[in-house]
LOTOR-350250 format. One record per residue (C-alpha): residue in one letter; x, y, z; residue number from 1. Coordinates in nm, 3 decimals. Last residue first. Example, Ala and Ser with C-alpha at 12.3 -4.5 7.8 and 13.67 -1.06 7.14 Angstrom:
2
['S'; [1.367; -0.106; 0.714]; 2] ['A'; [1.230; -0.450; 0.780]; 1] 
//
This chain:
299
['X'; [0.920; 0.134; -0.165]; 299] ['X'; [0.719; 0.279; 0.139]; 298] ['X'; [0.859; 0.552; 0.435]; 297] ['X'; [0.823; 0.385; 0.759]; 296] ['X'; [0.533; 0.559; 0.946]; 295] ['X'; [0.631; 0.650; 1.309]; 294] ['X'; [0.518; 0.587; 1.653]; 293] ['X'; [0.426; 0.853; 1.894]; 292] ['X'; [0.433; 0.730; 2.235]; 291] ['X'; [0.848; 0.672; 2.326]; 290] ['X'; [0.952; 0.965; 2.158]; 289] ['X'; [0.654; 1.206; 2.276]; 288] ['X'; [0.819; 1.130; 2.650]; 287] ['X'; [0.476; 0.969; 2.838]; 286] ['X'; [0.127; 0.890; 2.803]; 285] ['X'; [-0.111; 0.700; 2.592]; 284] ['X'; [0.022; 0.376; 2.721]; 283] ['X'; [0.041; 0.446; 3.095]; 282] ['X'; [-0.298; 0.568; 3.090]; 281] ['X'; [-0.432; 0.219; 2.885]; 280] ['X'; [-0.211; -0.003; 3.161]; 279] ['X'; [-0.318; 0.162; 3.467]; 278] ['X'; [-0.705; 0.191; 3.343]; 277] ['X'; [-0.640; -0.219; 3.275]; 276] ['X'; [-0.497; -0.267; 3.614]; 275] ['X'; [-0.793; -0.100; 3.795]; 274] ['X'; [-1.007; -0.271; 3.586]; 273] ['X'; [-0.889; -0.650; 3.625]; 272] ['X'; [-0.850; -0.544; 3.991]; 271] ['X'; [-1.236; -0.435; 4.039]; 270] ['X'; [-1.318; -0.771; 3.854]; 269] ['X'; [-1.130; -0.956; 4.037]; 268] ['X'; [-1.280; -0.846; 4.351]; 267] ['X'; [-1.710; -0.915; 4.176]; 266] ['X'; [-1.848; -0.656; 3.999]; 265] ['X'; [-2.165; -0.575; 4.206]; 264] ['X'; [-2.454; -0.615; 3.950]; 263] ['X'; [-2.761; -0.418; 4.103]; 262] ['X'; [-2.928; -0.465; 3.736]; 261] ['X'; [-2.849; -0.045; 3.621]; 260] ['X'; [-2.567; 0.068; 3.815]; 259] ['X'; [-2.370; -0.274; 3.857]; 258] ['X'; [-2.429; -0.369; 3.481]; 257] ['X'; [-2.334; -0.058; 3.393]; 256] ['X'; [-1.997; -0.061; 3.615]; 255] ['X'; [-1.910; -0.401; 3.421]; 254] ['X'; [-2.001; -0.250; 3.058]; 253] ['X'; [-1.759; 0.060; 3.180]; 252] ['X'; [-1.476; -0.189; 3.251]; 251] ['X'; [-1.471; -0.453; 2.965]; 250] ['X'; [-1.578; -0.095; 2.745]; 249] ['X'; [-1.209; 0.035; 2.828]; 248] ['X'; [-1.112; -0.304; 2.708]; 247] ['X'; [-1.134; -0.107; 2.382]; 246] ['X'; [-0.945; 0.184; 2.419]; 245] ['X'; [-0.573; 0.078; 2.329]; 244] ['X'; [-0.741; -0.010; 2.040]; 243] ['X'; [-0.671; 0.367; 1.911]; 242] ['X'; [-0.292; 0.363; 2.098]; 241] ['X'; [-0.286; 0.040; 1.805]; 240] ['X'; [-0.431; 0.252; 1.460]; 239] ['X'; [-0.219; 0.547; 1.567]; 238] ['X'; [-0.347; 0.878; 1.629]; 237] ['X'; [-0.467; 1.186; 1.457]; 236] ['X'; [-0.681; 1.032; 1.135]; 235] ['X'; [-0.767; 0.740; 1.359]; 234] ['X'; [-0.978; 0.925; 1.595]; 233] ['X'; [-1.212; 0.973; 1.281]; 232] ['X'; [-1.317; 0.627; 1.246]; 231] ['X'; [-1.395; 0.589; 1.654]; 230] ['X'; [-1.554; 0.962; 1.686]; 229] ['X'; [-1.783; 0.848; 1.405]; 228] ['X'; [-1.823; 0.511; 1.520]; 227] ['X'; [-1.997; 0.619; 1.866]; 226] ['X'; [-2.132; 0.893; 1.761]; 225] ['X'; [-2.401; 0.631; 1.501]; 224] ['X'; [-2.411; 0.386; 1.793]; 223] ['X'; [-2.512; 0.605; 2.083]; 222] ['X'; [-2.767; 0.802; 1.906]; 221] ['X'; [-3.047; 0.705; 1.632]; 220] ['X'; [-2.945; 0.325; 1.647]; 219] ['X'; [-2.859; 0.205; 1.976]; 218] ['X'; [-3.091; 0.428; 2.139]; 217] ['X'; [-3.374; 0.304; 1.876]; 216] ['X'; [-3.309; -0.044; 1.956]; 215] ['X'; [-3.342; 0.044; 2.334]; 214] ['X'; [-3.656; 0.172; 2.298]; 213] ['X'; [-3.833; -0.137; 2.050]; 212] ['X'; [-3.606; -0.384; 2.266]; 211] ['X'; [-3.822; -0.215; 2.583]; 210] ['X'; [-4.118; -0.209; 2.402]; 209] ['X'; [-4.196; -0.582; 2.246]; 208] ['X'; [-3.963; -0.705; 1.969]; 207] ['X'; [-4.141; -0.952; 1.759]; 206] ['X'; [-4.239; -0.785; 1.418]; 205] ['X'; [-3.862; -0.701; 1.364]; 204] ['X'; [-3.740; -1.092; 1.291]; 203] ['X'; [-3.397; -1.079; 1.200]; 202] ['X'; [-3.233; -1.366; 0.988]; 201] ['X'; [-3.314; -1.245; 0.620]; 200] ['X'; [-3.250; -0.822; 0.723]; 199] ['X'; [-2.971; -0.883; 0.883]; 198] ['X'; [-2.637; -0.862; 0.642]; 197] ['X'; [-2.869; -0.577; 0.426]; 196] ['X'; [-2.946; -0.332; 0.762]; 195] ['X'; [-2.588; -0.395; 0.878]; 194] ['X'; [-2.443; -0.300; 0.571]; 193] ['X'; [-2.668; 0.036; 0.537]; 192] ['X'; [-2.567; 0.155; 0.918]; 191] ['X'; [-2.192; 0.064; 0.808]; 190] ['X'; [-2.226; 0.269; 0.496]; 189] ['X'; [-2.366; 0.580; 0.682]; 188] ['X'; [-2.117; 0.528; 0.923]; 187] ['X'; [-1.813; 0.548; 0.690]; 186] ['X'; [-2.012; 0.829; 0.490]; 185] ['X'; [-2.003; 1.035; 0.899]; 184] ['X'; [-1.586; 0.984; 0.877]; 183] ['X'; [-1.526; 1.109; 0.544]; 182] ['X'; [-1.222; 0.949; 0.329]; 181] ['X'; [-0.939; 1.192; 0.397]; 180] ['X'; [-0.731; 1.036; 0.697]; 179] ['X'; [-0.710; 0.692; 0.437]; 178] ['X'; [-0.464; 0.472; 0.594]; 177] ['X'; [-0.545; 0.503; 0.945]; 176] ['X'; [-0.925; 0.444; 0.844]; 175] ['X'; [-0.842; 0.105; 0.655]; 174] ['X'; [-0.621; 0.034; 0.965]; 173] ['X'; [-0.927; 0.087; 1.181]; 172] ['X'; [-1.090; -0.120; 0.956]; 171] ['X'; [-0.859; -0.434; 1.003]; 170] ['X'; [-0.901; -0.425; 1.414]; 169] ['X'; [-1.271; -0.387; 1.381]; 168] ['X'; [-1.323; -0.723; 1.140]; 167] ['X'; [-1.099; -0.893; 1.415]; 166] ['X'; [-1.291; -0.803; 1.681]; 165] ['X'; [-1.591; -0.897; 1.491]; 164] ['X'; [-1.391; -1.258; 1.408]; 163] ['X'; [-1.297; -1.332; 1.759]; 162] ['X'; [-1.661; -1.263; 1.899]; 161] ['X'; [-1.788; -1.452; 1.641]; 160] ['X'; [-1.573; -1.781; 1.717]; 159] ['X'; [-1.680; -1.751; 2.147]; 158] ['X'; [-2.013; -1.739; 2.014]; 157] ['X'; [-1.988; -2.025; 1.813]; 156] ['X'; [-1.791; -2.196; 2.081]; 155] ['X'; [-2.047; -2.166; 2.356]; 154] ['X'; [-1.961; -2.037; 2.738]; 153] ['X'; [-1.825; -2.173; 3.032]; 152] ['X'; [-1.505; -2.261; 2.984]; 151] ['X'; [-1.356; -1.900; 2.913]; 150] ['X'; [-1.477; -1.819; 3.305]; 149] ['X'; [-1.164; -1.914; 3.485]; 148] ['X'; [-1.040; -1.552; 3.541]; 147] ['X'; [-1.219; -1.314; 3.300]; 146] ['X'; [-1.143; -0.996; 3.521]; 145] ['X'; [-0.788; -1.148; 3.577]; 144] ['X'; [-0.740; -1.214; 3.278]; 143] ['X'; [-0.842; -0.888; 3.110]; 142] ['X'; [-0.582; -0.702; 3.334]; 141] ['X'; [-0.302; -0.952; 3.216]; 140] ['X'; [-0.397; -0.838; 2.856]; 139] ['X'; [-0.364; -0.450; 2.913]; 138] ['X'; [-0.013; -0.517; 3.101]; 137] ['X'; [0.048; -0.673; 2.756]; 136] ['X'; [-0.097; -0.368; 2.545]; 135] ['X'; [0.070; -0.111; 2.749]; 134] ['X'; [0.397; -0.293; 2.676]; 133] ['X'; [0.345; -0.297; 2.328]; 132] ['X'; [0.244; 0.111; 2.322]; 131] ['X'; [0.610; 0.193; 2.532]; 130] ['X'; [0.803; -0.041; 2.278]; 129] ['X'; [0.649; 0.179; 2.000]; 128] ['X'; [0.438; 0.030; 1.732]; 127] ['X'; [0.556; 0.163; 1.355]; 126] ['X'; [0.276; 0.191; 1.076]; 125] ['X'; [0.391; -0.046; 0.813]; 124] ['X'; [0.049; -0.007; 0.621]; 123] ['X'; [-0.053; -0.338; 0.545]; 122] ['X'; [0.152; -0.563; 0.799]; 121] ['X'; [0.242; -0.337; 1.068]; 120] ['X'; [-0.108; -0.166; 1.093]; 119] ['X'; [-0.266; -0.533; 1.063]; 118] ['X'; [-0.035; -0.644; 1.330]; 117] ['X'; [-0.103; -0.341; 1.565]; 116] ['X'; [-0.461; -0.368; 1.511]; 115] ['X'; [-0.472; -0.706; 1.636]; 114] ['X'; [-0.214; -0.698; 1.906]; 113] ['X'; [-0.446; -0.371; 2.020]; 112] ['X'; [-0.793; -0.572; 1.918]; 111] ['X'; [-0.649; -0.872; 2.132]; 110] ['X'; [-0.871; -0.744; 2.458]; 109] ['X'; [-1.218; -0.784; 2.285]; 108] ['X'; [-1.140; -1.176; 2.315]; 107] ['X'; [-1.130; -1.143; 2.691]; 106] ['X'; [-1.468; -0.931; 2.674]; 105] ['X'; [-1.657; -1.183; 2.481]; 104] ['X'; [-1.581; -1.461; 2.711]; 103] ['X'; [-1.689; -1.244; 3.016]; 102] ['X'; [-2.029; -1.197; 2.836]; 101] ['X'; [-2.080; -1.569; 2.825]; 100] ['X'; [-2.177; -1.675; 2.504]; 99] ['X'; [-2.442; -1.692; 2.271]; 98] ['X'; [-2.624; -1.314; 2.300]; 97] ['X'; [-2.303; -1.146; 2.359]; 96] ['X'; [-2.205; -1.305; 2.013]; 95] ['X'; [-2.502; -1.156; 1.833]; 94] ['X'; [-2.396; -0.813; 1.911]; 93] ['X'; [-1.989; -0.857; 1.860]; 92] ['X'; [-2.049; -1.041; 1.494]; 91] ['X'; [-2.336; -0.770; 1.410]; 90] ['X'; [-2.082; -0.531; 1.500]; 89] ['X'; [-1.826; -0.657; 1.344]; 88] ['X'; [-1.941; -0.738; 0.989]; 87] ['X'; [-2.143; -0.431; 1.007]; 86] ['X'; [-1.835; -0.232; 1.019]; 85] ['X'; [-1.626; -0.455; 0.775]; 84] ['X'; [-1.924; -0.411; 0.510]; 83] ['X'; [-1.896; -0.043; 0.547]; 82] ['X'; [-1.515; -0.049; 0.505]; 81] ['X'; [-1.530; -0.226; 0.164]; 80] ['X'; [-1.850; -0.048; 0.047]; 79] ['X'; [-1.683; 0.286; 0.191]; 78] ['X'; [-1.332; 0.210; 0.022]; 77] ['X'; [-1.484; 0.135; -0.334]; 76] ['X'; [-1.740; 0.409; -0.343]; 75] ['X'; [-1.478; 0.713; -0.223]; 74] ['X'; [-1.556; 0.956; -0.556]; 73] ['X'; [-1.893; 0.805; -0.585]; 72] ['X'; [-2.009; 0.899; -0.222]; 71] ['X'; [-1.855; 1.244; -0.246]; 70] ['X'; [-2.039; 1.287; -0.600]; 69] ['X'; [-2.342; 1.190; -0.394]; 68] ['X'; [-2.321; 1.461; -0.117]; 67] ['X'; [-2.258; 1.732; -0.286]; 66] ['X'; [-2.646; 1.891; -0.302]; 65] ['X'; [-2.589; 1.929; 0.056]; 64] ['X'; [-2.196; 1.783; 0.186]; 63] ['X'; [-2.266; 1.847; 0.611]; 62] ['X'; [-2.618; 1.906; 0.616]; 61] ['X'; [-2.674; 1.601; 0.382]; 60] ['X'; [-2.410; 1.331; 0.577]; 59] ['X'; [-2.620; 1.445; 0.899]; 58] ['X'; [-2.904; 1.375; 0.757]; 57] ['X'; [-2.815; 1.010; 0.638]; 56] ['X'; [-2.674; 0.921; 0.941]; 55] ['X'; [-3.050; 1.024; 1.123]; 54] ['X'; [-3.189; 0.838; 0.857]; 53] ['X'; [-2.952; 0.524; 0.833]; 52] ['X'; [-2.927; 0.459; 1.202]; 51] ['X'; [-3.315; 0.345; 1.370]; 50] ['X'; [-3.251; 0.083; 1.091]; 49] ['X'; [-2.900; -0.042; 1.148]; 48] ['X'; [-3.043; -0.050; 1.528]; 47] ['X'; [-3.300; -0.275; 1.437]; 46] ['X'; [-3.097; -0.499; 1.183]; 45] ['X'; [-2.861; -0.543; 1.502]; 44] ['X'; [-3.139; -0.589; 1.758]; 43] ['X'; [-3.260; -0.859; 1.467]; 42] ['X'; [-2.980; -1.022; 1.454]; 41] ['X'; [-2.892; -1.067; 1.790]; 40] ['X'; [-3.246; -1.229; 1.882]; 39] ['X'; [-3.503; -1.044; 2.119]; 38] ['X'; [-3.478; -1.218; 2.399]; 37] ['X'; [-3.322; -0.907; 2.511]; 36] ['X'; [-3.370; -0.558; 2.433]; 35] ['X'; [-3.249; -0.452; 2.779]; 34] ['X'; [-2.975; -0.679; 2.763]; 33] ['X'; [-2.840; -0.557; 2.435]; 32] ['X'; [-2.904; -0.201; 2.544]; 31] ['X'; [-2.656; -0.212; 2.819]; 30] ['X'; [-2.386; -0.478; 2.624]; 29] ['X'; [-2.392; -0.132; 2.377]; 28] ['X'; [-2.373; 0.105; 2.670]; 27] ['X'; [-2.007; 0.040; 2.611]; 26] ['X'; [-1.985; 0.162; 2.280]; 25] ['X'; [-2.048; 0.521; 2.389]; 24] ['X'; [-1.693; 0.480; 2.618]; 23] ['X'; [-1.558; 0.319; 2.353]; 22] ['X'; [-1.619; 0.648; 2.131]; 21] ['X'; [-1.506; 0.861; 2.416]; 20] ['X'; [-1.159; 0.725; 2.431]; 19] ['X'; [-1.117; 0.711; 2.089]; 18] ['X'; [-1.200; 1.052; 2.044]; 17] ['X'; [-0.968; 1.145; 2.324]; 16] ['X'; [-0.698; 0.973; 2.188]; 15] ['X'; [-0.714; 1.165; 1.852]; 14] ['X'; [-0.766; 1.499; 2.013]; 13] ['X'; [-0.460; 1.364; 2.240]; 12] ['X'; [-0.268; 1.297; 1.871]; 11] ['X'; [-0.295; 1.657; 1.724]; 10] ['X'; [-0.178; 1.646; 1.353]; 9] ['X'; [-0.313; 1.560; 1.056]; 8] ['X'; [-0.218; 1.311; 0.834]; 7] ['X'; [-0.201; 1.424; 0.476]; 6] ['X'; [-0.015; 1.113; 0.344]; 5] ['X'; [-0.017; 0.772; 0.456]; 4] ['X'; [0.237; 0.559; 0.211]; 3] ['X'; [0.080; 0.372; -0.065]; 2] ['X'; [0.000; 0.000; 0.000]; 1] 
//
């Protein structure tokens, strides 16, 4: 691939962003439950739905009567990146619903070693020493939350957890490597992909009110900001100090579970967080030399 070019600067707006985006994520496991036994696939084709209009007006305020020619000039990339999106986070939303929830979480934590690889591998995107560290301590802090929960839960949920995380860890590398493709046409695709991958397993006409309400918080709100702020934290920072974020939603999905179902996260728990805050502040901070990694220039 081409070298990056016209990367903008200001890597804490980046980190923030990311930061913020998995915190939105978070209430995803939140409105899962709520909308619950409703199926994954149809509180994914839901939400996709409750999406694409309130996407789609914010893509038309932003380009107006532009707005097509912008979606032809970057048609390939958004059906490519689009189709990744929904990939994932149908993968991640009907996983929760197969397997244990503590499962799903330890896979979420290779996203960094994920994202790092892919950003090594298709974009040669330099990982400091100070961001690989981060992402071990990162891992330990995962295991102790999960403990010796992995044997409880099913297989095929356990295998669609791995390949959502995956599906994320490849389009944030996609994002990295173009800073100029635009960040709300990224989530308009995803909302459409979602709504298409769906729409033959969901089953709409049997949600009752809560799914119906927490559907359209998914959707029209939490979701759509959500992947905005995470695509567009990628044209300031790193594709792995991005996933650096993402057991940030192990802890906040823990702390919602306590606020809103009286869930008191058990000792490891409160460790496995502690440890993973540690490890996620320790990686996005320090000497610029050791935190910023560079692009190796291409053949």
């Amino acid at each position: 691939m081409r070298k990056l070019q016209n990367i903008p600067s200001g890597r804490q707006l980046g980190l923030l962003m990311a930061g913020t985006g998995m915190f939105l994520v978070s209430s995803d496991s939140l409105f899962i439950r709520i909308a619950q036994p409703s199926s994954g696939w149809t509180i994914a084709f839901m939400a996709g739905v409750w999406s694409i209009p309130v996407v789609f007006v914010a893509a038309w305020r932003t380009y107006g009567s532009q707005l097509f020619s912008e979606i032809k000039k970057h048609l390939k990339v958004l059906c490519f990146t689009g189709l990744l999106a929904s990939f994932s986070t149908t993968a991640f939303t009907v996983s929760v619903t197969l397997t244990s929830v503590s499962n799903v979480v330890a896979i979420l934590a290779s996203a960094p070693i994920l994202a790092a690889f892919f950003a090594r591998l298709t974009i040669r995107e330099y990982t400091s020493p100070r961001t690989w560290r981060s992402i071990f301590i990162t891992g330990v802090g995962v295991l102790i939350i999960v403990g010796g929960s992995m044997s409880g839960g099913g297989i095929g949920g356990d295998l669609l957890a791995l390949a959502g995380i995956s599906g994320y860890a490849f389009n944030l590398t996609i994002w990295r490597r173009y800073p100029d493709l635009p960040r709300i046409l990224v989530v308009l695709a995803a909302a459409i992909f979602i709504v298409v991958v769906t729409s033959i397993p969901a089953s709409p006409s049997t949600i009752d009110r809560d799914a119906f309400l927490a559907t359209l918080a998914m959707g029209a709100s939490f979701g759509p900001l959500a992947r905005f702020l995470l695509a567009s934290s990628t044209r300031y920072a790193p594709a792995a100090e991005v996933s650096l974020f993402t057991p940030i939603e192990t802890v906040c999905a823990s702390i919602w579970a306590w606020l809103f179902f009286s869930e008191v996260p058990a000792n490891a728990t409160v460790i496995g967080a502690i440890v993973i805050v540690s490890a996620v502040t320790y990686g996005i901070t320090g000497p610029a030399s050791e935190v910023a990694p560079e692009l190796e220039p291409h053949p």
